[in-house]
N, C-alpha and C positions, 0 to 999 in steps of 0.2 A: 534401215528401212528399204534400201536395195532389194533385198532379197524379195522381201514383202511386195514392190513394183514389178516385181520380172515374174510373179507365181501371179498376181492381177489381172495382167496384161494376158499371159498364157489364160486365165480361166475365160478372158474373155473373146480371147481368139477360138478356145473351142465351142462343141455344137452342145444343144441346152442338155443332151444325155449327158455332159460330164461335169452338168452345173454343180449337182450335189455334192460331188467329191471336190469338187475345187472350193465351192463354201467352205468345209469341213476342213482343208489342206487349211485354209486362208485361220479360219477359227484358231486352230490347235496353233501357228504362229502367231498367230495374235497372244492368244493366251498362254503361250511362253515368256513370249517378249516382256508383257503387263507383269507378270510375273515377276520376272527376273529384275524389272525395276523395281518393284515393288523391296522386294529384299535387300536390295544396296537400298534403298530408303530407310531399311529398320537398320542395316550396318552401320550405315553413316550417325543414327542418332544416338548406335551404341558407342561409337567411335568417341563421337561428339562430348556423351557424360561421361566417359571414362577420360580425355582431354583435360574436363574441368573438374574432374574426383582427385587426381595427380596434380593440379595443378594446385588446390587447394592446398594440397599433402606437405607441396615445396615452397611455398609462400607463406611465410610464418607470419601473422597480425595478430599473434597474442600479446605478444610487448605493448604495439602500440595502443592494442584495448586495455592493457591493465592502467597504462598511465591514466588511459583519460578515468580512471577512478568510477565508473557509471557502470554499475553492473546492468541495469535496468536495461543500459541500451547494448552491452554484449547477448542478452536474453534475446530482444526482439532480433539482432544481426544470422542469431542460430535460428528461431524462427523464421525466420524470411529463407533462410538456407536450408534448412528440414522442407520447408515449405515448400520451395524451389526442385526439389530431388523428387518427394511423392510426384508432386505433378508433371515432372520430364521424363518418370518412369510410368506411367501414367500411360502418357504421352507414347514411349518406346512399347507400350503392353498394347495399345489400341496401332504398332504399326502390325504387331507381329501377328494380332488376329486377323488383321487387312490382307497380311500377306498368307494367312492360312487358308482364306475366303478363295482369295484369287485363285487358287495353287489349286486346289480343289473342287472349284464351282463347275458346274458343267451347262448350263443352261446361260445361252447369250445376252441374255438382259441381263440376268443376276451377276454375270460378268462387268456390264455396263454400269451396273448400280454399287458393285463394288470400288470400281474403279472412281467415281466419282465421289465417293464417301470416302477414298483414300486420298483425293486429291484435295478436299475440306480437310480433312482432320492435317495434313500436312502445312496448310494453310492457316490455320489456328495454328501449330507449332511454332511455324517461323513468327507469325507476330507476337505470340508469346513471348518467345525466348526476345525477341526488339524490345517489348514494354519495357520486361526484366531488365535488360542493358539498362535500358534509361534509367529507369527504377532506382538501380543498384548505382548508375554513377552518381545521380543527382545524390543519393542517404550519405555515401560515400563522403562525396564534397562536403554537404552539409554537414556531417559529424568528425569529419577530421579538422575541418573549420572554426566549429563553435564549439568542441570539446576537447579537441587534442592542446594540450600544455604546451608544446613545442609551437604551438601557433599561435600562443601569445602577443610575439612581438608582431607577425603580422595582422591580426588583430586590432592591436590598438592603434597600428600606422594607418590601415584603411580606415577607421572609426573618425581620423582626423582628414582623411584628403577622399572627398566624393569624388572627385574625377578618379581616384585610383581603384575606390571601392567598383563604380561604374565598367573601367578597362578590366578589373577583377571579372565581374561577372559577364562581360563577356566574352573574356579568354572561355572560362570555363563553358559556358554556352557553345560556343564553338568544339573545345575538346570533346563534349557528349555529342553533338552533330558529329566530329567525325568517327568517332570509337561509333556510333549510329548505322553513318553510311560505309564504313567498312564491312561491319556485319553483314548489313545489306546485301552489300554487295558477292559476299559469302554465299548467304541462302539464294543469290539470286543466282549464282554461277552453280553452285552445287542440284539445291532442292531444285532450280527453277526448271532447269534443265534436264532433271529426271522427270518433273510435273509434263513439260511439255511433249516431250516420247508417248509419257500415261495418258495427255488426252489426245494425242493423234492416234494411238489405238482404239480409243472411247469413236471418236467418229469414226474407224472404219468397220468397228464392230456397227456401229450405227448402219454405215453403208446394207451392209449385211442381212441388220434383220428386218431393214425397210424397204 
């Protein structure tokens, strides 16, 4: 944003004849900048499902779903997984129109309006993709708990001792808090910080056309 202060400052050191043109300088960087973040916002979500498309790839759970013997619940696990991909590509189709919007628009509000409707829909993304974490740890825990065979013996040990049953649940409460706030902590360094560039340009287009 340097650059963006030292062309500011210049437009308002000169005289009102050279207002227009320095509007227009100030605009056309704006609408770079907004731009240009806008695009690492659709990389990064491309980054993101192709991370967890490989990751899937290398992580084999079909052993462990054949034991537990339940096909009913390998169906809903591809469910929730079909499920999870339309709506993240979804999700990756409405950055790539955002960032076609931006890239193209030419009129300074529609600019503004874009920008802000890329900054929701990034916002639903990230909580999204948090519910799903939780979502997905809690089935997880839950199904390899009360379905996997190899869990037998813990099982029937916690069935006899509540205090362990009790330390059980919450280890686990804990391990979903932090697989949580790691996430978190991801979208917050990544997304967050490309959100807050996007609305510092939102208010100075603001400046602008008020």
């Amino acid at each position: 944003m340097k650059e963006l202060d030292l062309l500011k400052k210049d437009w308002q050191k000169n005289s009102d004849s050279f207002q227009q043109i320095s509007e227009n300088e100030i605009y056309k960087m704006i609408h770079r900048k907004s731009s240009s973040i806008v695009k690492w916002i659709l990389i990064i979500s491309i980054l993101e499902i192709s991370f967890w498309t490989f990751s899937n790839i290398f992580i084999n759970t079909d052993d462990v779903l054949h034991k537990m013997n339940h096909p009913e619940i390998v169906t809903a696990l591809e469910f929730i997984t079909y499920f999870n991909y339309v709506v993240v590509l979804i999700f990756v189709y409405i950055f790539y129109k955002n960032y076609k919007t931006i890239s193209t628009t030419i009129a300074t509000k529609s600019l503004m309006s874009a920008i802000l409707k890329t900054r929701k829909t990034v916002q639903y993304y990230v909580w999204y993709n948090l519910g799903m974490i939780v979502i997905t740890a809690i089935l997880s825990f839950f199904i390899a708990f009360v379905y996997n065979p190899d869990m037998e013996f813990l099982r029937e040990k916690l069935a006899m001792n509540g205090k362990a049953m009790f330390v059980t649940i919450g280890i686990l409460i804990l391990v979903i808090l932090g697989f949580f706030g790691l996430f978190w902590c991801f979208y917050r360094v990544i997304y967050g910080t490309l959100l807050r560039r996007l609305y510092a340009n939102y208010k100075e287009l603001k400046k602008i056309d008020f």
